[in-house]
C-alpha positions as CSV (number, residue, x, y, z in Angstrom):
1,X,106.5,126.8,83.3
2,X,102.9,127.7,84.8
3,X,101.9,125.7,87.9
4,X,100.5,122.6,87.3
5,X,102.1,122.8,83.3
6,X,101.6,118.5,82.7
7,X,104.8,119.1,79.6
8,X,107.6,117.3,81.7
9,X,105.5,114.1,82.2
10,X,106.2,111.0,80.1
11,X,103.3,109.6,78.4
12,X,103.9,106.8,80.6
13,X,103.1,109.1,83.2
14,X,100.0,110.5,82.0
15,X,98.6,106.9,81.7
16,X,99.5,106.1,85.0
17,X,97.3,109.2,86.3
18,X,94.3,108.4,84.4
19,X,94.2,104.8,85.9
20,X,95.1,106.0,89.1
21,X,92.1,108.8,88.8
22,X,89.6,106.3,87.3
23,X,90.1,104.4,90.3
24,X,89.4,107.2,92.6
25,X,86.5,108.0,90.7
26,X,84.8,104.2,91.0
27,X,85.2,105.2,94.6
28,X,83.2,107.9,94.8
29,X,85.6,110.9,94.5
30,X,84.7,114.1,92.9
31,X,86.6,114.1,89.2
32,X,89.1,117.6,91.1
33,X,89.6,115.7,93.7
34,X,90.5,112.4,91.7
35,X,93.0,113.9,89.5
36,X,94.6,116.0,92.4
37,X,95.0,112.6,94.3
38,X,96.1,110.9,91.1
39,X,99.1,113.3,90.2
40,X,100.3,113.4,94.0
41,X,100.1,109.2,93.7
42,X,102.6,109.9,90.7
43,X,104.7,112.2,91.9
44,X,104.9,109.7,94.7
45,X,105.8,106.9,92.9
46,X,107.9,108.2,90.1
47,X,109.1,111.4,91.9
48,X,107.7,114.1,89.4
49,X,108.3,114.8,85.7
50,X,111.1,112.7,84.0
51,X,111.5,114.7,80.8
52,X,114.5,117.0,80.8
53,X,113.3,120.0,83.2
54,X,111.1,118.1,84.7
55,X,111.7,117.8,89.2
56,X,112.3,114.0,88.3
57,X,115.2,114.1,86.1
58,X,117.9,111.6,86.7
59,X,115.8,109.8,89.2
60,X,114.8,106.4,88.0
61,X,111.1,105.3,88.5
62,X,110.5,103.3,91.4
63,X,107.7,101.6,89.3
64,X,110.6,100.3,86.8
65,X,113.0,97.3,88.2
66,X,115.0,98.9,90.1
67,X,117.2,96.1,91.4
68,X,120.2,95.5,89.6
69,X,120.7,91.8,88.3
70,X,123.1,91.7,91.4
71,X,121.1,92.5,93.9
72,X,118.4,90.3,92.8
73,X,120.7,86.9,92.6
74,X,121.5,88.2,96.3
75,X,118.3,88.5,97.5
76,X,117.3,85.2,95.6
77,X,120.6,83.5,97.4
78,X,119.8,84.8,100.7
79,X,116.0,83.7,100.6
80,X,117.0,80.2,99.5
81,X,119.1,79.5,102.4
82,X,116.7,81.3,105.0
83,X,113.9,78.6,103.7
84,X,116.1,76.3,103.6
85,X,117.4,76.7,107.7
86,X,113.8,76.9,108.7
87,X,112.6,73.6,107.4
């Protein structure tokens, strides 16, 4: 796979980067520089390509949930009786 080969991204991916570039480009940056900052934003957030034989394989996308039901109750819990000491 050639440098800069786009095939392991999911279209969900792709999307992402055009926003992200459109963005970029509202703000004044040149269209190379846009889309280079765009698919280093990606890689950022999702860490890489999440097709099979992409760098982000097995990695789940930090833009998805990523607390488990657990965790959130937890967190929910916690927060509740914080609030609730403070008043």
């Amino acid at each position: 796979m050639p440098r800069g080969d786009k095939s392991k991204y999911t279209d969900k991916q792709k999307r992402m980067e055009e926003h992200i570039e459109e963005g970029y480009e509202k703000d004044g940056v040149g269209r190379h520089e846009a889309e280079r900052r765009a698919w280093a934003t990606v890689n950022k957030q999702t860490g890489g390509g999440n097709k099979p034989g992409g760098s982000g394989r097995g990695k789940q996308d930090s833009s998805a949930g990523s607390m488990t039901h657990a965790e959130r109750s937890r967190a929910a819990k916690k927060g509740w009786a914080t609030r609730r000491r403070e008043s």
